[in-house]
C-alpha positions in Angstrom: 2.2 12.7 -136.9 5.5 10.5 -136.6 3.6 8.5 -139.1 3.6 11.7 -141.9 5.9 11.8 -144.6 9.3 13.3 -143.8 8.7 17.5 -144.6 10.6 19.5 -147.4 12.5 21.3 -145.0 13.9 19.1 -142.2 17.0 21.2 -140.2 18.1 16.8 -138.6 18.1 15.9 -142.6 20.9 18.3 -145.0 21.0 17.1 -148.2 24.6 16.3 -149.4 25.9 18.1 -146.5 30.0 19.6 -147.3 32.5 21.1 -145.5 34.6 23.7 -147.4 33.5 26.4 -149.7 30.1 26.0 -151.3 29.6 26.7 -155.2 26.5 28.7 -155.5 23.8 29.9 -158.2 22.0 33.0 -157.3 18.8 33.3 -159.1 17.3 37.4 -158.9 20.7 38.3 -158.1 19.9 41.8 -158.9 16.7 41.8 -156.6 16.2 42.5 -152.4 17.5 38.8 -151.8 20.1 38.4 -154.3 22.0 41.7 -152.8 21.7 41.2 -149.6 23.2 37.5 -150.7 25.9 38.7 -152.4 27.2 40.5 -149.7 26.8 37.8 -147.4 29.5 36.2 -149.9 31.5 38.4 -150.4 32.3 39.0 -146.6 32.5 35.2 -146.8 34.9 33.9 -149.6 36.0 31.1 -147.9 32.4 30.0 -147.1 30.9 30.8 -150.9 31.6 30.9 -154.3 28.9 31.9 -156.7 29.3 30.8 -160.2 26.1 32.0 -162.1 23.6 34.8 -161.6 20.6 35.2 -163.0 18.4 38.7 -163.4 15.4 40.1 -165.3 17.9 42.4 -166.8 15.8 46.1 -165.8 19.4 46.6 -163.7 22.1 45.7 -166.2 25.0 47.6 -164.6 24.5 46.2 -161.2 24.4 43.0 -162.8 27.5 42.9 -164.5 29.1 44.5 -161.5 28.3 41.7 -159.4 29.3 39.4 -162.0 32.9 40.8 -162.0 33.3 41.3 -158.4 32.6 37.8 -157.6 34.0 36.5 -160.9 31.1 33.9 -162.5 31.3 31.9 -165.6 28.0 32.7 -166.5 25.2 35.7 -166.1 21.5 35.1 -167.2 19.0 37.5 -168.4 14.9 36.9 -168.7 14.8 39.6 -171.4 16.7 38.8 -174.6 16.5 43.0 -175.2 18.7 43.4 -172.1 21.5 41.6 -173.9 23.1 44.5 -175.8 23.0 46.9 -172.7 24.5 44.1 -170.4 27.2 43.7 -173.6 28.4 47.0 -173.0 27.8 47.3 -168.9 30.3 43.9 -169.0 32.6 45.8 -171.6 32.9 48.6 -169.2 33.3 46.6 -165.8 35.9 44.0 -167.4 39.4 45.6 -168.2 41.5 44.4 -171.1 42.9 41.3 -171.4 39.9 40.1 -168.6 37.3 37.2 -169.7 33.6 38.3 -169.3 31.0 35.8 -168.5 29.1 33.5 -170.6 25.5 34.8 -171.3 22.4 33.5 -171.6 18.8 34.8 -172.3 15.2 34.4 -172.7 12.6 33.0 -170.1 14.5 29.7 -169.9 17.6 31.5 -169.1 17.3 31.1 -165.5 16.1 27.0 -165.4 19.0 26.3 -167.2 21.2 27.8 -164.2 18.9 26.1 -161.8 20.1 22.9 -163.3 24.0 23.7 -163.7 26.7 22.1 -161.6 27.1 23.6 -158.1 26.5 22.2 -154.3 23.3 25.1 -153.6 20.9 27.4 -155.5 19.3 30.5 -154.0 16.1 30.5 -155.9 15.5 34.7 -154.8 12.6 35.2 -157.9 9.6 36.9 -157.2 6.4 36.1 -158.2 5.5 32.4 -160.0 7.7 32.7 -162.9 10.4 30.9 -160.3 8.3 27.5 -159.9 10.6 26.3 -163.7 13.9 27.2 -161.6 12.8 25.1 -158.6 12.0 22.4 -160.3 15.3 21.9 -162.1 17.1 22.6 -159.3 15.5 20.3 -157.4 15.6 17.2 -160.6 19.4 17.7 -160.9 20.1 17.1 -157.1 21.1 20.8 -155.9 20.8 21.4 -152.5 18.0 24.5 -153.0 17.9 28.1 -150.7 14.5 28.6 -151.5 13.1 32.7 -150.9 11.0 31.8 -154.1 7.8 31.2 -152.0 5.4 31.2 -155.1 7.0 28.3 -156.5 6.0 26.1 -153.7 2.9 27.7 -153.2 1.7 27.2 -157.3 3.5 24.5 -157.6 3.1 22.1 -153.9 2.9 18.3 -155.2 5.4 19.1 -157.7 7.6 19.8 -155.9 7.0 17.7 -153.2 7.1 14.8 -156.2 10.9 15.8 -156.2 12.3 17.3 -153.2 14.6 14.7 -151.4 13.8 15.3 -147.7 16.1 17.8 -146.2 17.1 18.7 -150.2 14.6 22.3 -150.0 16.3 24.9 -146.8 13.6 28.2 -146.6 14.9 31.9 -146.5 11.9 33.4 -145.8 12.6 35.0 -142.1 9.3 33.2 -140.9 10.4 29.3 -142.4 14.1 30.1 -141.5 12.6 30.9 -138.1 10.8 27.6 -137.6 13.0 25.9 -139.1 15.7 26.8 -136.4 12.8 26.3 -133.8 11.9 22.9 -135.5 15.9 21.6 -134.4 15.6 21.9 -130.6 12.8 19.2 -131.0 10.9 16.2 -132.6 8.2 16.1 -135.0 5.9 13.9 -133.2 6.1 16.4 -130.3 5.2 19.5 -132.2 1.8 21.0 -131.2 1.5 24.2 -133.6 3.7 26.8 -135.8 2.9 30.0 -134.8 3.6 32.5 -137.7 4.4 35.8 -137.0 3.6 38.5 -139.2 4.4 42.7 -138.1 1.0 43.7 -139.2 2.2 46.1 -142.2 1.7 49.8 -142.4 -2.2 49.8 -141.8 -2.2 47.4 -138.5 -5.2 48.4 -136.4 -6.8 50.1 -139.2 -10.4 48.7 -139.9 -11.9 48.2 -143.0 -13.6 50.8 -144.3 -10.4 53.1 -143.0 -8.1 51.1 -145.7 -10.3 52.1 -148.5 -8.8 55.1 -149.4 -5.2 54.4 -148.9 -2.6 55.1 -151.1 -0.1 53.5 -153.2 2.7 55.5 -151.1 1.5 54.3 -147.6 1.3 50.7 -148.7 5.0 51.1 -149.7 5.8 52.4 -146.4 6.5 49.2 -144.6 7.5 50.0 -141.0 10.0 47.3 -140.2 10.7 45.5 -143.5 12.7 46.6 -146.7 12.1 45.1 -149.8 10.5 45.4 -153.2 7.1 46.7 -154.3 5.3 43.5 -154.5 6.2 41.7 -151.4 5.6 45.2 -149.4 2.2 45.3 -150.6 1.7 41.8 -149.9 2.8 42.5 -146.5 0.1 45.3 -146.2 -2.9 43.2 -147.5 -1.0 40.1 -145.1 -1.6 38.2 -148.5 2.2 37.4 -147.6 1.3 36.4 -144.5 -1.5 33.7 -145.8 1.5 32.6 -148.7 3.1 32.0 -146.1 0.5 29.6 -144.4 0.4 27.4 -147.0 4.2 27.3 -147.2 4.4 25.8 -143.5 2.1 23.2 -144.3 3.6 22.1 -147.4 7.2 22.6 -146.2 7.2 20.9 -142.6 3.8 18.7 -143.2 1.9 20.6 -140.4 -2.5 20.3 -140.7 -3.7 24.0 -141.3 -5.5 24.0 -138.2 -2.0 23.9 -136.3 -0.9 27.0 -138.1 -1.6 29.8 -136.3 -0.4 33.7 -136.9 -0.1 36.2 -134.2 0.6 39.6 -134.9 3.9 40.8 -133.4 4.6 45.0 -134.5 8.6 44.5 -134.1 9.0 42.1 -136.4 11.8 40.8 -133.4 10.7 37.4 -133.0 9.9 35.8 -136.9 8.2 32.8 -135.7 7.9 30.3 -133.0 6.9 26.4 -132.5 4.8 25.2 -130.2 5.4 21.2 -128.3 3.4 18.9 -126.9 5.0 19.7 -123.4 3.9 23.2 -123.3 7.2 24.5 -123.8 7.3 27.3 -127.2 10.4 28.2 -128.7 11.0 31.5 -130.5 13.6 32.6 -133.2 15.0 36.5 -132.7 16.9 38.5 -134.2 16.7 42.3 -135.5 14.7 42.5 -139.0 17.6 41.8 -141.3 17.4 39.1 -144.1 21.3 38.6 -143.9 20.6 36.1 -141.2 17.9 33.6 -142.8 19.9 34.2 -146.0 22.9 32.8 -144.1 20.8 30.0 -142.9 19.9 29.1 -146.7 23.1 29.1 -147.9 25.1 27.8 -144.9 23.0 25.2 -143.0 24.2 23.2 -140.9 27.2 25.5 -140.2 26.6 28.9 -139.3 27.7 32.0 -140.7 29.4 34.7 -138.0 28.3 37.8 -138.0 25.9 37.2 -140.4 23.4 39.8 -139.4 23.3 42.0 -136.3 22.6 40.6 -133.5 20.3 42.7 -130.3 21.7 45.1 -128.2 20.7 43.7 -124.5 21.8 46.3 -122.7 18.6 48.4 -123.9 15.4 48.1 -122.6 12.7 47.1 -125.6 9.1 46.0 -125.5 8.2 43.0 -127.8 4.5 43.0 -128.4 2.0 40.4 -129.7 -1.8 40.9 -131.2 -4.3 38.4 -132.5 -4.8 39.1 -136.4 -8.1 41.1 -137.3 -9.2 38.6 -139.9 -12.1 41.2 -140.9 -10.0 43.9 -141.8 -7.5 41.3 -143.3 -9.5 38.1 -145.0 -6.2 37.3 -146.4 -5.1 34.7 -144.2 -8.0 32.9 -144.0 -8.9 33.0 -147.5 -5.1 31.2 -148.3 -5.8 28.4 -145.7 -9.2 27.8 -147.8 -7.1 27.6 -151.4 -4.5 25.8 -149.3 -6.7 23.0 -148.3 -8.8 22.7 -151.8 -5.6 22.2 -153.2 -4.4 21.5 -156.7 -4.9 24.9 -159.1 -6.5 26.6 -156.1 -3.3 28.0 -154.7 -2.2 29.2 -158.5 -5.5 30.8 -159.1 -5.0 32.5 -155.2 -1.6 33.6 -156.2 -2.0 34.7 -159.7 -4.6 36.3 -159.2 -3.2 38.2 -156.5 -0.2 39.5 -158.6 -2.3 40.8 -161.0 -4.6 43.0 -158.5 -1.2 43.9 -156.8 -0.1 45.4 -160.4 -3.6 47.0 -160.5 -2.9 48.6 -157.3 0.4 49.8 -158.0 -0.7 51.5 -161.1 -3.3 53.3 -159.5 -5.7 51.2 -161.3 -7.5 49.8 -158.5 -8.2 50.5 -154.9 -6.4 48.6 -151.8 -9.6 46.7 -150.9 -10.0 45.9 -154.1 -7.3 43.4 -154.3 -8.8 41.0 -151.8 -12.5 41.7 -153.3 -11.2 40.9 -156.5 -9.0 37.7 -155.4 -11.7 36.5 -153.5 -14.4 36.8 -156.5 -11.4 35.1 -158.6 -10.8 31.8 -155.8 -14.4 31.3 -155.8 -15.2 31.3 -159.4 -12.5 29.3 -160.0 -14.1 26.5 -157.7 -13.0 23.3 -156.2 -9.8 22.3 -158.5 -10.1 19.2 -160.9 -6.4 18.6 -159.9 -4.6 17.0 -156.8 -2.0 15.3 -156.9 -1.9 14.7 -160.5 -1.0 18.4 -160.7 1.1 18.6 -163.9 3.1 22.4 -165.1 0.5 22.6 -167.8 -2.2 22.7 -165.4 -0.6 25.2 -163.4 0.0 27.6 -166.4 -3.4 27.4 -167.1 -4.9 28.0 -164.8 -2.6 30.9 -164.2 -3.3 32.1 -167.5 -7.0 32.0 -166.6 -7.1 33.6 -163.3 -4.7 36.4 -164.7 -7.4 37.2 -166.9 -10.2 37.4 -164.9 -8.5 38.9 -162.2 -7.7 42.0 -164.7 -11.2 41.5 -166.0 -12.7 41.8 -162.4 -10.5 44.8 -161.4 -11.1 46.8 -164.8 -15.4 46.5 -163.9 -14.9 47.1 -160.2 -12.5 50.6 -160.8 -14.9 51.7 -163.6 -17.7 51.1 -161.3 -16.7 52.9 -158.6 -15.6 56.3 -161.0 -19.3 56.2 -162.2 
């Protein structure tokens, strides 16, 4: 293993490392990651300085609030049709005499901030539509806070083809975790990553007893807060198997020393195991705050970043092994994360598209996995490696999107008749 490439995400490499206040770009400002960032900044102005913010412009007033309170040059919108109602929120948040931002829009809006001057980007999209933004920030030499999983996921030899080692720093509270984990040791003596995941809302349910669940219970996440997609992801553990393929492409670890362990509390986000028998663990209380912090701060760290335990009350920390019967999720990731190429795409594409589905009513919980899987495996082994180019990616997106919805449609009607 000391042989491997250096990894993505290296906590003994920073990329163009500063002291002082950091200029930052926050991409989904509007979204879970980009509030909870914000207010990591703004308790922090001598740490941070955000200069553009990007949005999909559904939450214009927030949007140009944030804007004024932490004064950018420039706000971005994926919609052009936001820009008249984020005309006016600006009008109303900026007094007289005060210089609103610059705007831009469209679905380029955002790549163009990922490439503008500043020392780091938070890249806090959802979904694959942030694998453009990545990959500018990334070519123009910004140091990049990446929460975007689905970028790296789709998009894993491309961005591997331009990631300086120690350039990519993950905010996802699992990566955040090993990558704290990964600094106490070497790379030649890890053994395993061990992934934790909290199980969702449905953890010890079998299969047949999640085939009648409800949009609402999926929603009702029992340690986690954040938006509609990831919490369903988190209840199919679809996250959970993104997440698997992240590990191995960010810190260059085979798939058969990834392991995940479920662990209720969602205390301890992950742990790595060395050579010596010795496993360190990450822990804090379920807050993003603190991987955020570590994203946007590394190698200094942020104080009181997120809360911190309360050792003077007794608590009970407990870990399961995952029910890969009831939750094929996981394993069905490691096989798209091993074919490689469009695989991954088609997994996650796919996936967002049944999630919709779901959401809408339009198709039942298990049907998400039944569907994905029937998409991976018609899809087949990928023509692509690592020649991967965007086009390929986008097509094959395209066509998984399709069938996926195609798939979903016959599988709902079926069951009605």
């Amino acid at each position: 293993m000391s042989d491997s490439p250096a990894p993505l995400a290296d906590p003994h490499l920073v990329f163009d490392a500063v002291e002082g206040r950091r200029d930052l770009v926050i991409l989904g400002s509007t979204g879970s990651i980009g509030t909870q960032a914000i207010d990591l900044v703004l308790r922090n102005p001598d740490r941070f300085r955000v200069t553009a913010l990007s949005a999909a412009g559904g939450r214009v007033a927030l949007l140009a609030e944030q804007a004024r309170l932490l004064k950018v040059r420039t706000v971005a919108v994926a919609s052009p049709e936001a820009v008249p109602a984020l005309r006016e929120a600006l009008r109303k948040e900026y007094g007289a005499g005060e210089q609103p931002p610059e705007i831009l829009a469209g679905p380029d809006a955002a790549t163009e901030l990922a490439g503008s001057e500043c020392h780091t980007v938070l890249n806090g999209i959802t979904g694959s539509i942030g694998l453009a933004p990545t990959l500018a920030a990334l070519k123009a030499g910004r140091t990049l806070a990446l929460a975007n999983k689905e970028s790296l996921i789709v998009g894993g030899p491309l961005v591997k083809a331009l990631a300086t080692p120690g350039q990519i720093i993950p905010v996802d509270s699992e990566h955040a975790a090993l990558f704290q984990a990964l600094a106490a040791g070497k790379r030649a003596d890890v053994r395993k990553l061990v992934v934790t995941a909290s199980g969702g809302p449905f953890r010890g349910r079998t299969r047949s007893e999640l085939a009648d669940v409800t949009r609402e219970q999926a929603l009702n996440h029992p340690t986690w807060a954040m938006g509609p997609v990831i919490t369903v992801n988190s209840a199919t553990l679809v996250n959970k198997g993104l997440e698997v393929i992240e590990a191995h492409l960010l810190y260059d670890i085979p798939f058969d020393r990834i392991e995940v362990v479920v662990h209720p509390q969602s205390y301890v986000h992950s742990m790595v195991e060395f050579t010596d028998g010795s496993t360190l663990a990450q822990a804090t209380p379920p807050d993003m705050r603190g991987p955020i912090a570590i994203g946007l701060g590394w190698p200094q760290r942020v104080p009181d970043a997120a809360p911190a335990f309360d050792w003077t009350k007794a608590s009970t920390w407990e870990f399961f092994p995952l029910d890969t019967e009831a939750f094929p999720s996981v394993g069905l990731a490691r096989h798209v994360g091993t074919l490689g190429g469009t695989a991954p795409a088609v997994f996650n594409a796919a996936n967002e598209e049944c999630v919709d589905a779901f959401l809408d009513g339009r198709l039942a919980f298990n049907g998400i996995m039944d569907t994905v899987t029937a998409v991976v495996e018609e899809h087949g082994t990928p023509a692509t490696g690592t020649s991967l180019t965007v086009a390929d990616v986008l097509e094959a997106e395209a066509w998984a999107r399709t069938r996926a919805r195609e798939l979903s449609a016959k599988a709902t009607a079926e069951a009605r008749a």
